[in-house]
N, C-alpha and C positions, 0 to 999 in steps of 0.2 A: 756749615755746622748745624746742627739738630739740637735746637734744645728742647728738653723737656722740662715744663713749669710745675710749680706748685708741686715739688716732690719732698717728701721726707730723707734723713739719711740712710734708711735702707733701701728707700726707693733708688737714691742714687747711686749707693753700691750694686743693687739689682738689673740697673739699666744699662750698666757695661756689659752684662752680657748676653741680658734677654729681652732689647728694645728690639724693634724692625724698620727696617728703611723701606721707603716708597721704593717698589717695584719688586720687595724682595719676599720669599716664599715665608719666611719664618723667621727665627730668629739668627741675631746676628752672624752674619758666616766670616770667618777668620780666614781664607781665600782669596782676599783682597790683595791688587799689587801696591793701589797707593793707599798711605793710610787714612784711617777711616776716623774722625773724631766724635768723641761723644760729649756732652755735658747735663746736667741739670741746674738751674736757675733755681736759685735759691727763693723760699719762701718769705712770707714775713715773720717767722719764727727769729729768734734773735741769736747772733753769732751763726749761723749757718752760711757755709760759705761754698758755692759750686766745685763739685770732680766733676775733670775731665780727665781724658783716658787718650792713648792713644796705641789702637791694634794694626801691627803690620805685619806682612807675612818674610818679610826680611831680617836676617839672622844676624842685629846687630843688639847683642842684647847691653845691657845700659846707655844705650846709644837713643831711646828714645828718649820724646821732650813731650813733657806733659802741658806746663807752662811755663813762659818764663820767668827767670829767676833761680837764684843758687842751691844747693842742697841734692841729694843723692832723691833718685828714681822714686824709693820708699819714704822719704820724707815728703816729698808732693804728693804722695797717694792720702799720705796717711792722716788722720782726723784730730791733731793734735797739732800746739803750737807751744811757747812760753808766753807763763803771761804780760799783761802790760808792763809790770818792772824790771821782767826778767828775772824775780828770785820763785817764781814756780811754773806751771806747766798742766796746761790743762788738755785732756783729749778724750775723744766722744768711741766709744765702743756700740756695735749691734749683739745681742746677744743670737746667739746661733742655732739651730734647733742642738748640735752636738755637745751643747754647752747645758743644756737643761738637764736634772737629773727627774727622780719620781718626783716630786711635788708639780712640777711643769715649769717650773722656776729653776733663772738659772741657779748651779751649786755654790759650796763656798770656793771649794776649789776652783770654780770660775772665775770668781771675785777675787779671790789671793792672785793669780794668776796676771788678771787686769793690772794689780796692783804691783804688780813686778813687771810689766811690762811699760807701763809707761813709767814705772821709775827708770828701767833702762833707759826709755826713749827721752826721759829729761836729761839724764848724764851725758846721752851724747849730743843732744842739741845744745850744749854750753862746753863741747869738744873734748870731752872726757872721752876714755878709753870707746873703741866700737868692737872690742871683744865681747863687751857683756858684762865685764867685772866693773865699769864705771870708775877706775883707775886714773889717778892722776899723773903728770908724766916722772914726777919724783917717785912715788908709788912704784908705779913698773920700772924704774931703774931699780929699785930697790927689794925687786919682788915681794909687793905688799898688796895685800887684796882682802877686800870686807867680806866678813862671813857676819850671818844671821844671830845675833845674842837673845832677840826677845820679838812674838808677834801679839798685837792684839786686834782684831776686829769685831766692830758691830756692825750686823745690819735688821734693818728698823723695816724694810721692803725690799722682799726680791723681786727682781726685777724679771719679766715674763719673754720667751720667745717672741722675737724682733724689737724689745724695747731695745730704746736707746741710752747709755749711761753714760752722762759724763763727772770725766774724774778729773781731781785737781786735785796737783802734789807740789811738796816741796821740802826742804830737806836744813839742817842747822846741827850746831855741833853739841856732845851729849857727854861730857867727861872730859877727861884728857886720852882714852883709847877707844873712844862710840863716836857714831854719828846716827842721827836719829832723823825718817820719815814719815812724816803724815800725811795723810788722804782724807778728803771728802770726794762720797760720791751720791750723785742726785741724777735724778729723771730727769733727762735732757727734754722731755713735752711738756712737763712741768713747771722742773725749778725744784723741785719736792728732797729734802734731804733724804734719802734712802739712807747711807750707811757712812759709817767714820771709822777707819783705823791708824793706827801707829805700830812703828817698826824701830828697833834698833839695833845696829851693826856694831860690829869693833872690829879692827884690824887687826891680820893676822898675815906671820910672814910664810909667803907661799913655799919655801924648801925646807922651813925646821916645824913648821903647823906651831908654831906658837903666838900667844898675842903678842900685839908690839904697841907702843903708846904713839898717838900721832902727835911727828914731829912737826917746829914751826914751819918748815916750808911744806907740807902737806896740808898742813889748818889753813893759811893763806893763799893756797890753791884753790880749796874747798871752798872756804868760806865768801870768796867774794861772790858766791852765787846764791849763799843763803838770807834771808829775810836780816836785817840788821836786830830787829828787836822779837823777840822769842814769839813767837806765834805756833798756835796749838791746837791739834785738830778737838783735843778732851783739853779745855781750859778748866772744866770744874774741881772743885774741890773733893779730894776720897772720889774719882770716879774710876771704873772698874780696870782703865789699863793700869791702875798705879798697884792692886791688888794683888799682896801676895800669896802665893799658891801655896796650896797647904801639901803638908808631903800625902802621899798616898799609900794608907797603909795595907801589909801583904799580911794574909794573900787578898787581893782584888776579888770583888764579885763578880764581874765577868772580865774576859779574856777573849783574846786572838792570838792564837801562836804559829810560830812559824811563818811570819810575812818575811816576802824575800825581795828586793830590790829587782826590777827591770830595768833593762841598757835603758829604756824609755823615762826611769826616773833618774837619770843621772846628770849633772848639769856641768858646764862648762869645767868648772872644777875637780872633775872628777869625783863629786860624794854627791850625795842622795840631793834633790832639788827642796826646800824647805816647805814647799806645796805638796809631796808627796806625805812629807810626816803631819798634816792636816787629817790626812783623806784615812793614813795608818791607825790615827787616835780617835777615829771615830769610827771603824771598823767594830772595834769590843762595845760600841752602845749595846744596848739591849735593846730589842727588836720592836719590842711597844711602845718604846720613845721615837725609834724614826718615826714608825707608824701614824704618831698622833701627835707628835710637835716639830717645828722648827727649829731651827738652831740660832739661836739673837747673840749670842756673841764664842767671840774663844780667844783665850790668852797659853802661848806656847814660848815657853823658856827653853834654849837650845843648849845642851852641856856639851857636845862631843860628833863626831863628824861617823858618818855615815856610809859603808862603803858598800859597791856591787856585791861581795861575797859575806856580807855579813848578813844575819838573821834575828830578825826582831819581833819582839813581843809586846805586844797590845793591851796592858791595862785597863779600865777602871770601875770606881765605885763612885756611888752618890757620896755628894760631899755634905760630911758632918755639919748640921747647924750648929750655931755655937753655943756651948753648953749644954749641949746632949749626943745622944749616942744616934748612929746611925742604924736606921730599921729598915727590914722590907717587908711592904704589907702586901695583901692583894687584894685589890677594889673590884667587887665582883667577879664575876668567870674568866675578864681577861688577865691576869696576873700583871696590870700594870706594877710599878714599883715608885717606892716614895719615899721621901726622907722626912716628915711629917705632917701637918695636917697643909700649915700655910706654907708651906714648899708643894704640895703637889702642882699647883697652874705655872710654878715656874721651874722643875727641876735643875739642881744644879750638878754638875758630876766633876772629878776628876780624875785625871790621864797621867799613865804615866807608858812613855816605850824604850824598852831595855834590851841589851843584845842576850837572845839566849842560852848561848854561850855560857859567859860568865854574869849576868846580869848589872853588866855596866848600863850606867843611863845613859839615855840620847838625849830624851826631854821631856819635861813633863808639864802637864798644863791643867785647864779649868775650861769649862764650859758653863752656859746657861741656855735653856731652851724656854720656848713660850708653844701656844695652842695654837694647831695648822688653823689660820681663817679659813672660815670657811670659802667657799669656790664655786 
């Protein structure tokens, strides 16, 4: 076996497929009869733990072994575990160059994305559904499945092409019809908090699309995987996920209309994926705010479900300070916009997306933005 020392976790993703073996022309050739293993030796960075891989040119596919020990093909690959008590779940992400947008940084919709994916990967590493819905087995008896009620995210640093993120989630219960996740995510070089969100679901019965209250044998299912005592990504007092969104009044200062769903946004469920209607509401910014700020946080309230043939529309305006009126000025020749003096370094706006049709809502939400550091 070949190891390779002293590598990072992209390194070690990198190495399965473009190390070289003694005697060989280039990189690694998948032509091989027997198979070929690879690893990286972990560094002394902490909790880093070596991939190994194994390529064979024989067509037995989930038939290989990576290491031993239980679990599907994908769960030894993958850079995530539970944690020590088993009531959360933490795993390491590389950010991709296809994941970056203009800033060079990854997007948010990267980040939402993270954040839905290792929520999956926690529900089924504690044997929840592996459809994707995270269902418990009363649940799918019962056709019951969580849909999206509320998202919030902050992040404080985005994270740059090949950093590495790791996240840590877990989950606890939020009413008698919610159940609510939180995330922290940090620079796995560091330790450095980057970014905090929270999310919450309520059930809903998958053949009449109505809520439904969860029952006691659903709580009892759930809950013996949750943290026994309330633990919270925003413990503060009045901080910005508990904040309620002010309506937005029409007409809206800027607009996108006419966005249409692709097969590509449509998730398991059949309706829009709740990362698409992110990337929807920020669509209608205005052109000087991407240009010259970030996006430091977003809170998105879901009313109503979203489907392939439906056509929606893209709100918003700066959002009123309180106790006055909202204005747009222009600060010299670029026609940036503002809602007053001591709001300009941090704009605030809100969103609203409604079907064109008849102007039902989908959702609507708030943003905050801060000034691109410089680079």
């Amino acid at each position: 076996m070949l190891k390779l020392s002293y590598c990072n976790v992209a390194d070690q993703i990198q190495a399965l497929a473009q190390c070289s073996f003694p005697g060989s022309p280039g990189p690694l050739s998948f032509c091989r009869r027997n198979p070929v293993f690879v690893s990286c030796s972990p560094s002394n960075r902490r909790n880093q733990m070596p991939v190994q891989a194994v390529m064979s040119d024989q067509k037995q596919v989930g038939k290989e072994v990576v290491e031993s020990g239980s679990g599907s093909f994908a769960d030894r690959l993958r850079l995530g575990s539970l944690a020590e008590d088993g009531m959360g779940y933490r795993e390491k992400f590389i950010i991709r160059c296809y994941e970056v947008g203009i800033n060079k940084t990854a997007t948010i919709e990267t980040i939402a994305n993270f954040l839905q994916e290792i929520g999956s990967n926690h529900a089924q590493s504690v044997g929840f559904s592996t459809d994707g819905f995270a269902t418990t087995p009363t649940m799918r008896k019962l056709h019951l499945i969580w849909v999206t009620a509320r998202m919030h995210i902050e992040i404080y640093k985005y994270p740059a092409w090949s950093d590495v993120v790791e996240v840590e989630t877990w989950c606890q219960s939020e009413g008698r019809i919610g159940t609510r996740r939180d995330w922290l995510l940090k620079d796995f070089a560091t330790g450095e908090l980057i970014g905090r969100a929270t999310g919450k679901w309520v059930m809903m019965n998958q053949d009449t699309r109505r809520l439904q209250k969860i029952s006691d044998d659903v709580r009892k299912e759930h809950l013996v995987f949750c943290p026994r005592e309330p633990r919270l990504a925003f413990p503060e007092k009045n901080n910005k996920s508990l904040k309620k969104i002010a309506k937005l009044e029409d007409p809206a200062q800027y607009s996108r209309l006419g966005l249409m769903p692709r097969r590509a946004d449509l998730d398991m469920n059949h309706h829009v994926n709740y990362v698409t209607y992110i990337g929807w509401a920020l669509e209608s910014m205005p052109e000087e705010i991407i240009d010259n700020y970030e996006l430091e946080s977003i809170t998105l309230d879901y009313r109503r479900e979203c489907l392939q043939d439906d056509v929606v529309d893209s709100l918003t305006s700066p959002e009123p300070i309180e106790g006055t009126e909202t204005v747009s000025e222009l600060n010299g020749t670029n026609g940036s916009t503002a809602t007053r003096e001591d709001n300009e370094d941090c704009p605030k706006f809100l969103h609203l997306l409604r079907l064109s049709c008849d102007g039902q809502e989908i959702n609507h939400g708030r943003t905050e933005w801060r000034k691109k550091p410089a680079r």
